[in-house]
C-alpha positions as CSV (number, residue, x, y, z in Angstrom):
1,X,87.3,52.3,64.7
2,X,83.3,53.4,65.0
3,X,84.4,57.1,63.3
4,X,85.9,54.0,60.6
5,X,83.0,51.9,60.7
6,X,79.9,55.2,60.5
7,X,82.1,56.7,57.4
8,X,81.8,52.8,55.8
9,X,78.2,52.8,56.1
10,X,77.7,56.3,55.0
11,X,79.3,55.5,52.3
12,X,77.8,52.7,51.6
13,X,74.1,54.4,52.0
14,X,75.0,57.3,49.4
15,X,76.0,54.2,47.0
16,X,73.0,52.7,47.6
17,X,71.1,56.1,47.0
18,X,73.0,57.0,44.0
19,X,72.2,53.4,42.2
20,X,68.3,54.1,43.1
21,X,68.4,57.3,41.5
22,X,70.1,56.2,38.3
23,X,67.9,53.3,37.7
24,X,65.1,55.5,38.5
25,X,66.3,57.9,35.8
26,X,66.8,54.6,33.6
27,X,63.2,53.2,34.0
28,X,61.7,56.7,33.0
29,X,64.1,57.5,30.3
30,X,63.1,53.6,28.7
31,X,59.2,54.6,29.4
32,X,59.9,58.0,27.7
33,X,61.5,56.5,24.5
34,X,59.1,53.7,23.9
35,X,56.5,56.1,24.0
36,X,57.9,58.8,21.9
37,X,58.9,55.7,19.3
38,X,55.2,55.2,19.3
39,X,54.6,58.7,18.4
40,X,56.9,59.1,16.0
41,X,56.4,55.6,14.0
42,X,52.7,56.4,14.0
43,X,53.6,60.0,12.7
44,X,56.0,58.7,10.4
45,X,53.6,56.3,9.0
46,X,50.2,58.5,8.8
47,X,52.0,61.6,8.5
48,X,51.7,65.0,10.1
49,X,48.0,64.7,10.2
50,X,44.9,65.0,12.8
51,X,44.5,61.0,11.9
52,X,48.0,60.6,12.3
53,X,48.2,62.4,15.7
54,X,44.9,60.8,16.8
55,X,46.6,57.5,16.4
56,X,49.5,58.4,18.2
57,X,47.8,60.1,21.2
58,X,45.4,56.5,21.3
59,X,48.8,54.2,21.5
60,X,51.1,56.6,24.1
61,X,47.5,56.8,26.2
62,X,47.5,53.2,26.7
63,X,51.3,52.6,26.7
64,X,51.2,55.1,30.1
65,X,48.1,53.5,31.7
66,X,49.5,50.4,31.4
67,X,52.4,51.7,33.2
68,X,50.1,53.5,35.4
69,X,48.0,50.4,36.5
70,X,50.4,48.6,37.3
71,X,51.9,51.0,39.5
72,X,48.3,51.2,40.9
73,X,47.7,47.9,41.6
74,X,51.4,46.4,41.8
75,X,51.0,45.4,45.6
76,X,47.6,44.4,45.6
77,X,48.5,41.6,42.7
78,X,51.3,40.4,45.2
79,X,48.8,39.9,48.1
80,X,46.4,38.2,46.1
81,X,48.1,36.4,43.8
82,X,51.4,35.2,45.6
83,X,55.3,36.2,45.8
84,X,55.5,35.3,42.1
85,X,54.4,38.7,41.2
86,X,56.8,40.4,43.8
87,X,59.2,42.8,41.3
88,X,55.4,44.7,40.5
89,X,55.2,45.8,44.5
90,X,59.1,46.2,44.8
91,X,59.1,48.3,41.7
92,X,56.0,50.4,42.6
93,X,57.4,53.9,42.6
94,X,59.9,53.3,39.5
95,X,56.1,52.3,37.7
96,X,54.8,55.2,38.4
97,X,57.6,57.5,37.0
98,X,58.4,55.3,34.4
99,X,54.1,56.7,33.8
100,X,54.9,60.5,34.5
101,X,57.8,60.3,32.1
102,X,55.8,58.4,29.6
103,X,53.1,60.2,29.5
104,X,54.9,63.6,28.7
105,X,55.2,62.1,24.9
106,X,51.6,61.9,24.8
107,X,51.0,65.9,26.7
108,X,53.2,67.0,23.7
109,X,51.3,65.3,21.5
110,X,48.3,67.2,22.5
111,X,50.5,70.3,22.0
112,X,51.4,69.3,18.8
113,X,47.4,68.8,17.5
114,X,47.0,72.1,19.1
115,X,49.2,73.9,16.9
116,X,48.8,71.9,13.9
117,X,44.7,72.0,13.9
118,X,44.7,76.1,15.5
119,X,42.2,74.7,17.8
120,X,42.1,73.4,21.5
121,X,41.3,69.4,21.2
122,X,39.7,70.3,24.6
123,X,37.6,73.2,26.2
124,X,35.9,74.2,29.4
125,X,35.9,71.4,31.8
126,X,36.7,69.0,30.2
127,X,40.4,70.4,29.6
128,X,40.4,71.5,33.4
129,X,39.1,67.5,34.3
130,X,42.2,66.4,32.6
131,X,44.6,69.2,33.4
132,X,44.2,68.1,37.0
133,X,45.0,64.5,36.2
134,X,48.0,66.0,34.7
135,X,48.8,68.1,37.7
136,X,48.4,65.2,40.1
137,X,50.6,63.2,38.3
138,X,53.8,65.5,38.2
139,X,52.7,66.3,41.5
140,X,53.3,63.2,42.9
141,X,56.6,62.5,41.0
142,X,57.7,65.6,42.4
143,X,57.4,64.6,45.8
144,X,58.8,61.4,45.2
145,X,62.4,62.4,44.8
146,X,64.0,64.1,47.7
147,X,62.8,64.2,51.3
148,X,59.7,66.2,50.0
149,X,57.5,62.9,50.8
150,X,59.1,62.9,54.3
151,X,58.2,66.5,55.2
152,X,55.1,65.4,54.7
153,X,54.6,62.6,57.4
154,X,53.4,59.1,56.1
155,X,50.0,59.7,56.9
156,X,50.2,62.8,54.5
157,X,51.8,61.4,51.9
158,X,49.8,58.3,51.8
159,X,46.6,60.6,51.8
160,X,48.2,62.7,48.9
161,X,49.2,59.7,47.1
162,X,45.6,58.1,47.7
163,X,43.8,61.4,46.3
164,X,45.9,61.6,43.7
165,X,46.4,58.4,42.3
166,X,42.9,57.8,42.2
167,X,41.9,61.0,40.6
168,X,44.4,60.1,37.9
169,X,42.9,56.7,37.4
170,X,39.1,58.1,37.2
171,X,40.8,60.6,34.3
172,X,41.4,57.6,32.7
173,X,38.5,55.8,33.2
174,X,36.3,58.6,31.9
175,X,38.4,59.0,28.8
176,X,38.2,55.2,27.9
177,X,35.0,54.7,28.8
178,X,33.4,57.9,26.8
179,X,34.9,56.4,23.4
180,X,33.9,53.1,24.7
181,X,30.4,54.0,24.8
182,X,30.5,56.1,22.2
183,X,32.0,54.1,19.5
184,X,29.0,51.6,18.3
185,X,27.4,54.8,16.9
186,X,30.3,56.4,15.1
187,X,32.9,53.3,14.7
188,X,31.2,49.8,15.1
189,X,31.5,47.4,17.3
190,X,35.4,46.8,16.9
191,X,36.1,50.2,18.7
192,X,33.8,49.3,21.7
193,X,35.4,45.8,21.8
194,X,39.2,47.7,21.3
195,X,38.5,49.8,24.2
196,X,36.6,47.6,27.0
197,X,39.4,45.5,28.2
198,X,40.9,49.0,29.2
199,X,37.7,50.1,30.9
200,X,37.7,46.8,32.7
201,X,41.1,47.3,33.8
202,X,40.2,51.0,35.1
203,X,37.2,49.0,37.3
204,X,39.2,46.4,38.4
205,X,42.2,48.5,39.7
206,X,40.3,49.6,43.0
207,X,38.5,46.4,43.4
208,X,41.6,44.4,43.2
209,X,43.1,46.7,46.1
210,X,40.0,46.9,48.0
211,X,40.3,42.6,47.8
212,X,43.5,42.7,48.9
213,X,42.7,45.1,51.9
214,X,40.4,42.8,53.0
215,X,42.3,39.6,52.0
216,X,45.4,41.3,54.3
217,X,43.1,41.9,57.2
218,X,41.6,38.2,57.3
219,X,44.9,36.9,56.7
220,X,46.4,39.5,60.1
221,X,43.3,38.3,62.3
222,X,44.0,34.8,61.6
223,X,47.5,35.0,62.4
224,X,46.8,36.7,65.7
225,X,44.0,34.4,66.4
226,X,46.5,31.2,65.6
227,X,49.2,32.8,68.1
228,X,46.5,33.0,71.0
229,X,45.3,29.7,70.2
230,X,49.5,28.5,70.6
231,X,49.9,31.0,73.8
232,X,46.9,29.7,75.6
């Protein structure tokens, strides 16, 4: 009866790891099609043209940051702003594939301008600043399937996952914020106004996780000092 019982819940953990893994596959293969239907409506519309890719690499950058920040500041939402917001914490690590898979539409896209214009869109280091971001990103989804994050130890993986999740957000931050400040001169005002909410939203992401640090360590030291209060 316990040989019975262990082959039941064996069982019953490879089900459970099986359904993870396909609606892993599922959340990245929706991210990935929405963002390639961007691309190629925007294409479709504009044409095969350095507008026309322009355009598309604009709308699948912000599709994946939004996916991105989320995944960024999923669990710091929940402690600040109630259980209400829960599925963003519990779906942290199917965010931030759903933003590696996503965000391959808009890597080909650079590909595609590459070949179409004969010329890099990027040089020196600025292509290496952004290559990185691209190297941390697959980086971390690598190391998210698998027991890869496990050989690491939870203290290394947390540390890789800090390093590289923030690098990935400052990527982002400098690529908003450059056309953000830029814009006024070459565009007007309605590209600096298009482009702020997402530079506040690069800003906000570690402030709204440093908050909740803090928020979670008042909210621990009044619970302990509660329970003394109860003991003695």
């Amino acid at each position: 009866m316990p040989r019975l019982l262990r082959q039941q819940a064996d069982e019953a953990i490879r089900a459970s790891g099986m359904k993870r893994q396909s609606e892993l596959v599922l959340w990245m293969g929706a991210a990935f099609v929405v963002s390639l239907g961007l691309a190629c409506t925007v294409l479709a519309v504009k044409g095969i043209s350095t507008k026309g890719f322009g355009l598309a690499l604009q709308l699948t950058a912000r599709w994946s940051f939004l996916l991105f920040w989320i995944a960024y500041t999923g669990k710091a939402l929940v402690t600040l702003f109630g259980p209400s917001l829960a599925p963003l914490a519990e779906h942290g690590r199917e965010f931030g594939l759903a933003f590696a898979a996503a965000l391959l539409v808009h890597l080909g896209l650079v590909a595609g301008l590459f070949l179409f214009t004969l010329r890099p869109p990027l040089t020196g280091w600025l292509l290496l600043f952004f290559l990185t971001g691209a190297f941390w990103t697959y980086l971390l989804a690598v190391f998210s399937f698998g027991g890869l994050a496990k050989a690491l130890g939870s203290r290394g993986w947390r540390t890789m996952r800090l390093v590289g999740m923030n690098y990935i957000l400052c990527a982002f931050t400098f690529d908003f914020a450059r056309v953000a400040i830029h814009s006024p001169i070459h565009y007007g005002l309605w590209r600096l106004a298009e482009y702020a909410p997402f530079v506040a939203m690069c800003v906000s992401a570690p402030l709204l996780v440093l908050a909740a640090a803090i928020y979670g360590r008042l909210e621990d030291r009044h619970s302990h000092m509660k329970l003394q209060s109860v003991v003695n």
